[in-house]
C-alpha positions in Angstrom: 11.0 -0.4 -5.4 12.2 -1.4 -9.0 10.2 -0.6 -11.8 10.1 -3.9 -12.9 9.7 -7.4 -11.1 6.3 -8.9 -9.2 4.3 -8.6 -12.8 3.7 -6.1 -14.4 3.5 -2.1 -13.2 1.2 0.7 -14.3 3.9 2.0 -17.1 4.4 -1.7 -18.3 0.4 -3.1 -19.3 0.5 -5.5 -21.6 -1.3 -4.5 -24.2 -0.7 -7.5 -26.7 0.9 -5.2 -29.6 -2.6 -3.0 -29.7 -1.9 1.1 -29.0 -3.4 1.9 -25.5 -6.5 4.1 -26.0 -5.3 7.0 -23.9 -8.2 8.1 -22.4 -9.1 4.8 -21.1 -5.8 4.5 -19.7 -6.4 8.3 -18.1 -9.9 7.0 -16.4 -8.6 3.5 -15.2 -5.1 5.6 -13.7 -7.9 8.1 -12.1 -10.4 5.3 -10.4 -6.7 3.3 -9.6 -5.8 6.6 -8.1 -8.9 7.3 -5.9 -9.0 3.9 -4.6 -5.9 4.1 -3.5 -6.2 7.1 -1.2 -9.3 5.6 0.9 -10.8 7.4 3.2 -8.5 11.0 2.1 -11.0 12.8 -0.6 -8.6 14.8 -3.4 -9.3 18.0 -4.8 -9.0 19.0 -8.9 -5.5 20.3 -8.3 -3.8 17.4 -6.5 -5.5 14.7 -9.4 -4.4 16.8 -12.6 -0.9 17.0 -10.9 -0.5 13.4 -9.7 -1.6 12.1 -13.7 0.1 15.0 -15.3 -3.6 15.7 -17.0 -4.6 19.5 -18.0 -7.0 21.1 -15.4 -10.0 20.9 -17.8 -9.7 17.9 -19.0 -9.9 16.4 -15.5 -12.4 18.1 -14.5 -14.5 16.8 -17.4 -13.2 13.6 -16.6 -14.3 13.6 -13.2 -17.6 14.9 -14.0 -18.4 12.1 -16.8 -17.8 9.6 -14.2 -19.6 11.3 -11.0 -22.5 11.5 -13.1 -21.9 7.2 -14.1 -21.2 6.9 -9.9 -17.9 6.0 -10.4 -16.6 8.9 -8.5 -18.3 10.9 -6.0 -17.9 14.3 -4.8 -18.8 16.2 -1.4 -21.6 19.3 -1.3 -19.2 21.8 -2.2 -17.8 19.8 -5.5 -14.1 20.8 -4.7 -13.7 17.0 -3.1 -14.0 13.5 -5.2 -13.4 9.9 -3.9 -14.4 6.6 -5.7 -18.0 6.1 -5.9 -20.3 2.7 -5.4 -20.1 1.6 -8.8 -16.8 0.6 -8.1 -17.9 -1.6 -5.2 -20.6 -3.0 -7.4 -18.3 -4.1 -10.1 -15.7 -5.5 -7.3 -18.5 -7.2 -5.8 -19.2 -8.8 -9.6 -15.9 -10.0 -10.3 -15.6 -12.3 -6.7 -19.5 -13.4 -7.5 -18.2 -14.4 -10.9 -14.7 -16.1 -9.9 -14.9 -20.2 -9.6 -12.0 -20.4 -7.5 -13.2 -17.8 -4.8 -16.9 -19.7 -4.8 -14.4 -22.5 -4.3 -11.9 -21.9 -1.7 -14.6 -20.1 0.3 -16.5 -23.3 2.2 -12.5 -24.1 3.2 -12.0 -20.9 4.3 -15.2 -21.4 7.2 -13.5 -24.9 7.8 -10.4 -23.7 8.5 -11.9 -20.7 11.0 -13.6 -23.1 12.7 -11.0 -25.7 13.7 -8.4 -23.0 14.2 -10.7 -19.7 15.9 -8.2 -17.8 14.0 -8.5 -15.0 11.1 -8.0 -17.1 7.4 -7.7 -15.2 4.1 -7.8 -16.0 0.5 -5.4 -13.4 -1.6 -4.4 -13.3 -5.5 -1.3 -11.7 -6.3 -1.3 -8.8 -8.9 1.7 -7.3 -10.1 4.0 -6.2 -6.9 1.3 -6.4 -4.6 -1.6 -9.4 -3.5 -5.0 -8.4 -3.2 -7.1 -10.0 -0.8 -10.3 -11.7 -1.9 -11.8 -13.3 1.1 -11.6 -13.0 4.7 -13.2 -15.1 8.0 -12.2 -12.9 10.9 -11.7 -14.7 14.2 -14.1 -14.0 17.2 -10.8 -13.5 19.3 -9.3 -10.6 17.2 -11.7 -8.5 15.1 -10.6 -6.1 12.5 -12.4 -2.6 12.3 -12.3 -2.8 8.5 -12.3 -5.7 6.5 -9.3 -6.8 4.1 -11.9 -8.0 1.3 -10.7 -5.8 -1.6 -7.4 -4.1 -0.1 -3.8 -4.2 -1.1 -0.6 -5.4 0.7 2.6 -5.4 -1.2 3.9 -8.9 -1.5 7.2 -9.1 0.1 5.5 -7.7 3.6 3.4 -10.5 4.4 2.7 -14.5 4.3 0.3 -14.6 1.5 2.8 -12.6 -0.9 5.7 -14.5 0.2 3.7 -18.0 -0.1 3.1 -16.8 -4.0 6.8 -15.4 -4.6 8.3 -18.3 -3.3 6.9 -20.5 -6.3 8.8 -17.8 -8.8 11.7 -17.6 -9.9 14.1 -15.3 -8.1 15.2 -13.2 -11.2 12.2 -12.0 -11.2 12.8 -9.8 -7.8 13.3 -6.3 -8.2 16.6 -5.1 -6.8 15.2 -3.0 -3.8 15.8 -1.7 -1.0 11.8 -2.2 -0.4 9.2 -0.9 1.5 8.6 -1.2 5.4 5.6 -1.3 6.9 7.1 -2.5 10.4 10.6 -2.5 11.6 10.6 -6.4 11.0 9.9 -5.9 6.9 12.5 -7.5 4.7 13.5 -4.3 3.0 16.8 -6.0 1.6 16.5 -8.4 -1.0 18.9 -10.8 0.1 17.1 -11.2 3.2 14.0 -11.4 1.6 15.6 -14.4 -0.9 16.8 -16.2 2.4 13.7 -16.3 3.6 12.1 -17.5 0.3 14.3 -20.2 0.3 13.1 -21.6 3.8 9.9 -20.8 2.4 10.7 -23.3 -0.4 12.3 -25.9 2.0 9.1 -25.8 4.3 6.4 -25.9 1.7 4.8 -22.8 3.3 5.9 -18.9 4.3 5.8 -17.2 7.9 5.3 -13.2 8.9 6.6 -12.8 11.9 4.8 -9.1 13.1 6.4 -8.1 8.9 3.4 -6.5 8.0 1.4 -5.1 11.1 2.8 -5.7 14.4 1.3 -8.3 16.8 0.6 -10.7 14.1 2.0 -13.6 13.0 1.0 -15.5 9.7 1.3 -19.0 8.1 0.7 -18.6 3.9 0.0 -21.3 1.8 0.3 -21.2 -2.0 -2.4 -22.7 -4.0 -1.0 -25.0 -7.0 -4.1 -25.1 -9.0 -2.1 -22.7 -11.4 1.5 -22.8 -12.2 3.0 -20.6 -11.1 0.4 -20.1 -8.1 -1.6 -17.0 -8.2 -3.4 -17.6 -5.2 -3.1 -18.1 -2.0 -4.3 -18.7 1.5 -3.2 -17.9 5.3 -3.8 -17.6 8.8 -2.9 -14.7 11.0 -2.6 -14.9 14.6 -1.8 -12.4 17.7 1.7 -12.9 18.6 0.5 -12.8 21.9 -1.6 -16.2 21.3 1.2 -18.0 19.5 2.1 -20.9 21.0 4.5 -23.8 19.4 1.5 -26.1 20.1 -0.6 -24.0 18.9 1.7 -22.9 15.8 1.8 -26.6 15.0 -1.4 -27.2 15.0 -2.5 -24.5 12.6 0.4 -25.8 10.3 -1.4 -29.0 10.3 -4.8 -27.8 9.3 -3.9 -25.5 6.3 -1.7 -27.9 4.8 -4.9 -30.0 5.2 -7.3 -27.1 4.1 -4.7 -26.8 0.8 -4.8 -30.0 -0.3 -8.7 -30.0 -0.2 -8.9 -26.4 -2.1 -7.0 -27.7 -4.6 -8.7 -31.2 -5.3 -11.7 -29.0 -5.6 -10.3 -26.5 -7.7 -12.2 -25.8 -11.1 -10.2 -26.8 -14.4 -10.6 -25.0 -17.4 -13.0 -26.4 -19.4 -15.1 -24.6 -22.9 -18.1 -23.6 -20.6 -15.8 -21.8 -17.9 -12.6 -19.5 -19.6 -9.3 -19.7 -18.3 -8.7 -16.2 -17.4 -5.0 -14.4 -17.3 
């Protein structure tokens, strides 16, 4: 994908005119890096050559922050992954965000009256990172979104927020697939951000993971929207009635998140 468009990419932090402290930059890129591989440990080798870093000097790095819990490594100490301190301070910042204490009571409405899986989502840079999640009792994940990554032009929630952008700001392509029904061309995917426009809410049709369908709605308590919300449903279970009806009660749920929606005020900052 383009290097530029969706926000703003690793190489492109705005770092309002200051120099970037370098070795901050190295950790962040190194926790950024282990989160992003999951459940697939690295060894010293594969991090130095992915951040372009000396040997040593990651392997000082690495042990500074095993020794914080930031990283962990196995018995042998030739495999790191990210470590629970990373979890602690993720858990921090959705404990400390207005909007997600918010939206969350809607999100439990909008399970109940539907039986289907509803997620909150806030977009950041190409990609929207989920923030909440009520799983339906019909379909259960085996791990939960809470804290994972989709990129944006893949699913409903992305779509919902890059349908309230301008479309200059789309990167050129051709785009990642993640099923053979992803928009990988970006015409396609401005045709169907257009209808997004026209029917005040986007649709994934099986775009992201196959089998599911999903309805996103863009939150407006910011302009543009950095939030959003959606429903996901099997494909199997989709019926018009049915589709309808779940059309019905997020629109609903969106107008009630956003009544409720904290405005900035001196005790509670506005954050970018």
């Amino acid at each position: 994908m383009s290097e530029t468009g969706f926000g703003a990419a690793r190489a492109h932090r705005e770092t309002a005119g200051v120099r970037e402290v370098k070795s901050a930059a190295r950790t962040v890129d190194l926790l950024e890096l282990l989160a992003a591989r999951g459940d697939r440990p690295a060894r010293l080798q594969e991090l130095a050559d992915e951040l372009d870093v000396p040997r040593s000097s990651m392997y000082a790095l690495l042990q500074t922050l095993i020794a914080r819990g930031w990283v962990r490594t196995d018995v042998t100490g030739s495999l790191y992954g990210i470590g629970i301190h990373a979890l602690l301070t993720g858990t921090g910042y959705l404990d400390s965000d207005p909007r997600v204490r918010v939206v969350r009571p809607y999100l439990d409405e909008a399970s109940e009256a539907l039986g289907e899986t509803i997620h909150l989502a806030r977009l950041d840079g190409r990609d929207v990172a989920y923030l909440a999640t009520r799983e339906s009792h019909e379909y259960l994940r085996t791990i939960s979104r809470v804290g994972r990554r989709l990129p944006a032009h893949v699913g409903a929630l992305g779509k919902a927020l890059l349908a309230e952008r301008p479309d200059a700001e789309l990167p050129e392509g051709p785009y990642e697939a993640l099923t053979p029904h992803t928009h990988t061309d970006r015409a396609a995917l401005l045709a169907d951000l257009a209808a997004t426009r026209e029917r005040g809410y986007s649709v994934d049709r099986e775009e992201g993971v196959l089998g599911i369908v999903g309805f996103g709605f863009a939150l407006r308590y910011d302009s543009p929207a950095q939030d959003a919300v959606s429903c996901s449903v099997p494909a199997a279970r989709l019926t018009p009635a049915h589709e309808e009806r779940i059309v019905a009660v997020m629109r609903e749920i969106r107008l009630k998140i956003e009544a409720a929606a904290p405005g900035g005020t001196a005790a509670a900052p506005h954050w970018r």
